[in-house]
N, C-alpha and C positions, 0 to 999 in steps of 0.2 A: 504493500500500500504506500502511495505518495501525501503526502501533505495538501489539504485544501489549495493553498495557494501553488505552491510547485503546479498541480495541475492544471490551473488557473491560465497560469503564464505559459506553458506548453498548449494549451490552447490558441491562447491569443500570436504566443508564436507562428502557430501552422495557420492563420489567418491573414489572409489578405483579405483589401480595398477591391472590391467592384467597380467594373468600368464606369465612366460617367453618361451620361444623358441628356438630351435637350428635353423639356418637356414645360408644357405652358404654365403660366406665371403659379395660378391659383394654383393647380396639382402639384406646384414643390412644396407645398405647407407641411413642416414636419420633414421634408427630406433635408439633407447636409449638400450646402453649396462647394460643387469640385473645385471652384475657380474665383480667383478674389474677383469683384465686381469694382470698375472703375468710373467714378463719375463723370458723366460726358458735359456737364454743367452745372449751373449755381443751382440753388435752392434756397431763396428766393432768385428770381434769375436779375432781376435789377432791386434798388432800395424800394419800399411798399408799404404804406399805411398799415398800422397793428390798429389800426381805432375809426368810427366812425367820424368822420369831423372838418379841420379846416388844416389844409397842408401850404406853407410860406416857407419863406429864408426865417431862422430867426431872429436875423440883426432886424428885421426891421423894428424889433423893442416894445419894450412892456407897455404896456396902457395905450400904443397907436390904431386908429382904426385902417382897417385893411378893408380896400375895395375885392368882392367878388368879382371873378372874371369868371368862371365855368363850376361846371362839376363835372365831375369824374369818378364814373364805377368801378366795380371790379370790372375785369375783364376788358376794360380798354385805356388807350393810354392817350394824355396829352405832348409833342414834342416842341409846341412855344413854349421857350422860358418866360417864366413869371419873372415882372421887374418888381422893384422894389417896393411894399405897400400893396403887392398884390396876394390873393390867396385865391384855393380854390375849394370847391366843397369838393369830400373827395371821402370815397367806402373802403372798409376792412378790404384788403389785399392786392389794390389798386395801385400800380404804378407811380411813383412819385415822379410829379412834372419837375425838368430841367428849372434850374435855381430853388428850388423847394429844399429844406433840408429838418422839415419838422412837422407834426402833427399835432393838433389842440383838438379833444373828444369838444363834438356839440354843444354838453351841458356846460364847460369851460369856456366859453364864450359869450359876449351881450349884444345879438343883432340890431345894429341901426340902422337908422334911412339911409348913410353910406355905405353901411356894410359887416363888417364886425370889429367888437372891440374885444381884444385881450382881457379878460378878469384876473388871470394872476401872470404870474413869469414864465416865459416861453425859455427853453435851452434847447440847442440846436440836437436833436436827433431824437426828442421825445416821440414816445410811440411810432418809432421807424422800424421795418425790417430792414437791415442793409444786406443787402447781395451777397448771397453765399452763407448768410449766418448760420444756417443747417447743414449744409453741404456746399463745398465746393470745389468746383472741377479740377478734376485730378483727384480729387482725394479718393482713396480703399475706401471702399462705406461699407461692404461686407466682406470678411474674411472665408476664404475657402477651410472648409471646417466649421463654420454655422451651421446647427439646425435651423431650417425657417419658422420663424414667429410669424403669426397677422402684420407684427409691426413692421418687419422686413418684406412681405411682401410689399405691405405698404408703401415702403420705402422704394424699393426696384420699380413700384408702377410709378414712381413720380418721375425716377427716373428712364422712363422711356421705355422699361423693361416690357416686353409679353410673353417673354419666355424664359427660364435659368436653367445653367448648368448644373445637375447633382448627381450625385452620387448612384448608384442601383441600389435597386432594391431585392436583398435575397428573397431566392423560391424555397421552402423550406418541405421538403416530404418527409411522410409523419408515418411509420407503419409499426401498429400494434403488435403482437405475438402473444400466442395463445391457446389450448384449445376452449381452456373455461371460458373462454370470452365472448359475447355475445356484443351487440350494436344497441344503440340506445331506446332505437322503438321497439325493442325488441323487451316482453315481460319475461324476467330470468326466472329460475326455477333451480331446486338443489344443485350445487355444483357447477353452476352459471356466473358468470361476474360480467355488469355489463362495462364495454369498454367507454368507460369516462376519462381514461389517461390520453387518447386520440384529442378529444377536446378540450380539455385544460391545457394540454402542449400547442397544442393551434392558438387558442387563447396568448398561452405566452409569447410567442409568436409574433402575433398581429400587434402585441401590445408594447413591444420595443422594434415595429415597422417592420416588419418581416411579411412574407406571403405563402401563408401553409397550406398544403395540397393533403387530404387525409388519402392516404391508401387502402385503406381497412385493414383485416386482419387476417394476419399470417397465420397460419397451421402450424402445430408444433415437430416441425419435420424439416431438415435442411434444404430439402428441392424445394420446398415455398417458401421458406425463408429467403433463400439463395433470389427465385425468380421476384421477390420484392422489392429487394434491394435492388435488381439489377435496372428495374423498372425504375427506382430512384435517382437510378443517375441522370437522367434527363432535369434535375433540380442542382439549382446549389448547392444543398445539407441536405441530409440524410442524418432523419432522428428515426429511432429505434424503441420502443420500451417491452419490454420484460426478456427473459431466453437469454440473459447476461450471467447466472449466476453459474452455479458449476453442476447444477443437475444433468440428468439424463436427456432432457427433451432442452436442455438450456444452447441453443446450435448459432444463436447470433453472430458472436465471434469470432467462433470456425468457418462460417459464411461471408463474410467481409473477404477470411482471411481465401477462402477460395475462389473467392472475384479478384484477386491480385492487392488485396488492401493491408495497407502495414496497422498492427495495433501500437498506438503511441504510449497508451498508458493502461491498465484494466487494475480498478479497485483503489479506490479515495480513502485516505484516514479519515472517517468522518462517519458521522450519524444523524440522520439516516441517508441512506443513499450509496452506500459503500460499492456498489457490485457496478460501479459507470467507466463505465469504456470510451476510450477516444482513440479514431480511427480515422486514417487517410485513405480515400479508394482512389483511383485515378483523378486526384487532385481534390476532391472534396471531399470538406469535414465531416466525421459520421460520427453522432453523438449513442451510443450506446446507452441507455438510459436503465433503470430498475422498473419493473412490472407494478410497484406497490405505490399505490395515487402519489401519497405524500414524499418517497420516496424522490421518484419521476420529479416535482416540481422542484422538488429543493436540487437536485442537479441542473431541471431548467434555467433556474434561478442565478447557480453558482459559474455556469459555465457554458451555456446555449448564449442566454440573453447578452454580455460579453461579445461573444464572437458575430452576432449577427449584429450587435451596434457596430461593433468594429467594422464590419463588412460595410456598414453603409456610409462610413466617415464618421462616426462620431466617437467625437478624442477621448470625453471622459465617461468612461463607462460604468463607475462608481456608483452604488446608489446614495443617498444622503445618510451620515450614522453622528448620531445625537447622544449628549449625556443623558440618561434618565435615572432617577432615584427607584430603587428597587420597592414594590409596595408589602413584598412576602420573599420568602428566598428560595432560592435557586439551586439546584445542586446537579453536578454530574456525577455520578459514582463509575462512570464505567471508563474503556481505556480511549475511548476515540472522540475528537471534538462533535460536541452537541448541538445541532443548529439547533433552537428551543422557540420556539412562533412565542408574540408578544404581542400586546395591546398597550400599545404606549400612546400616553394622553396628555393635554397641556393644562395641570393646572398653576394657576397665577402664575404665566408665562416658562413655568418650570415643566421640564415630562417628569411624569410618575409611569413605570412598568410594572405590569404582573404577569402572568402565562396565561394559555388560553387556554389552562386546565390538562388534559391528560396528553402525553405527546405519545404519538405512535405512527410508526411511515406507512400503516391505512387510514388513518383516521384524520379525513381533510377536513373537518369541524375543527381542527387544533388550527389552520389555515386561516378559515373564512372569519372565527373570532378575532380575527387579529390582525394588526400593520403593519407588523416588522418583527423582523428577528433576533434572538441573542448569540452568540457561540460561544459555546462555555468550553472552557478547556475540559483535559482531561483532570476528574477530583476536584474542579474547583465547586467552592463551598459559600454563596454569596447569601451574606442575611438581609432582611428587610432595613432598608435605610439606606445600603451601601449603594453608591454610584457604577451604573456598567453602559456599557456603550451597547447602544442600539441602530440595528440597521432600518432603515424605514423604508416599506415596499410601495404605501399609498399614501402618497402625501396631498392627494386632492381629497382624501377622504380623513385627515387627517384626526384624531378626534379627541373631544372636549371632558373632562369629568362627568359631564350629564350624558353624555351619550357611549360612558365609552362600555366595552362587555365585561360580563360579570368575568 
């Protein structure tokens, strides 16, 4: 057995960058831009009113009245300079006319039969945008290696953009083993288990941008193991669950290994999830996974999710891990690291953690009660009060002391 992380990193090693792609503006949301983005111009593209109001030079000075000569909206521009003692009425994001160098909101003004008077002190560039103050040309405005936000798309449509460069997106095939196993409309009956590790792995999947393809379910027999796989390669990854351990009918391994696939690593120091394999067949990744729910995800977790952000460019592939004060203790007694589920919650700006009750690699209710997880070493012995670091899975769901599980 290797160490959580060692196999961590022999993954990410055997992982490359997928080719890039053009693809229209809105469908890059969420993919990683291949290529830095260079601004082709200003944003604003000339100086432009932040305010509704009266735009002059302004030396023409405090308490003078200024003749109107025009108005000016958005969306069009005056190019006569105002002379001296002139202003114009003039809207939010409207081009500042030639000798203008200043804006007075409406209500900062006292219209007269000449025109308008200054109420207080005018200094020159009051409620101005000047050119470029957002962007300006030439400058990187997105670095290759962003995930896209709204806000960056936003930003590429100002800037002209209808299409970005990103990254690919993995195909990930997904095929079961089994003969207990049955499919999900299907009502199981003694000796049946239905296959829920196909869609929880697709789940994970989709949820750090991947695109899972379900196979169904393999026989426990090497010629359909074998003929599964080999169907797989037409995918990026190749994920696998159960037929990894060292039974009689356990043939996943052997089957990789008789498609011409090297095993990189078989059997993680850790619990649960020990019996996970990581395999190269003709150039792609093949995740060997355990048969047992809980199992299965927590190798998803440690070691799928990783590799396929890695594959799409994304640099930090860490999840977020928070101090939390323990609310009961903890204990490992056995010899291999414990991933242990947790429900960690913010109270008065602080987390407090507890378990999500019974841990066991079937039982994905120890899962669904909870956000994150702990890894307890081997014997360690943590009481209630002690500080431990927690990993956090759902942070949009993040949760409250009134809401969090028992």
């Amino acid at each position: 057995m290797i160490p959580i992380e060692e196999a961590r990193q022999l993954v990410l090693r055997h992982t490359g960058l997928l080719g890039s792609e053009d693809v229209p503006l809105l469908q890059g949301l969420g993919r990683v831009v291949a290529e830095d983005v260079v601004a082709p111009w200003n944003i604003p593209l000339t100086d432009s009113s932040a305010m509704d109001g009266y735009a002059f030079s302004a030396s023409a000075g405090h308490g003078k009245c200024l003749r109107v000569v025009g108005f000016l909206p958005a969306g069009e521009r005056r190019d006569i300079p105002l002379a001296a003692g002139e202003a114009v009425r003039i809207m939010t994001g409207a081009p500042l006319p030639p000798g203008c160098d200043t804006v007075v909101p409406i209500e900062e003004v006292e219209e007269t039969v000449e025109g308008i008077r200054l109420r207080g002190e005018a200094k020159a560039g009051t409620h101005v945008r000047k050119a470029g103050d957002d962007v300006r040309s030439g400058d990187y405005v997105i670095e290759a290696g962003t995930t896209l936000r709204p806000q960056e798309i936003g930003l590429l449509a100002s800037l002209g953009k209808v299409s970005v460069s990103v990254y690919g997106v993995p195909s990930v095939a997904i095929i079961a083993t089994g003969d207990e196993l049955v499919e999900s409309d299907t009502q199981p009956v003694p000796g049946k288990t239905i296959n829920s590790n196909s869609l929880s792995l697709a789940a994970q999947v989709l949820a750090c941008g991947g695109r899972p393809h379900i196979l169904g379910i393999a026989a426990d027999e090497r010629k359909t193991v074998c003929e599964k796989i080999d169907e797989a390669l037409q995918y990026d990854v190749i994920i696998t669950t159960g037929g990894v351990s060292v039974g009689d009918r356990d043939h996943v391994k052997e089957a990789i290994q008789s498609l011409g696939g090297k095993i990189v690593f078989w059997k993680v120091h850790m619990k649960p999830g020990k019996p996970v394999a990581f395999a190269l067949l003709k150039g792609k990744p093949v995740f060997a996974l355990p048969g047992n729910p809980v199992s299965a995800m927590v190798a998803g977790e440690l070691f799928v999710r990783p590799a396929l952000l890695t594959m799409r460019g994304v640099r930090n592939v860490s999840r977020p891990v928070v101090k939390a004060t323990a609310s009961e203790g903890f204990r490992n007694a056995g010899e291999r690291p414990h991933v242990v589920f947790v429900s960690a919650a913010l109270n008065e700006g602080k987390y407090v953690v507890g378990a999500t009750g019974r841990q066991s690699s079937s039982r994905l209710s120890s899962m669904t009660a909870g956000n994150g997880y702990v890894q307890l070493s081997p014997g360690a012995c943590l009481e209630a009060g002690d500080v431990v670091d927690v990993t956090l899975m759902d942070i949009a769901t993040d949760r409250r002391m009134d809401n969090a599980a028992p």
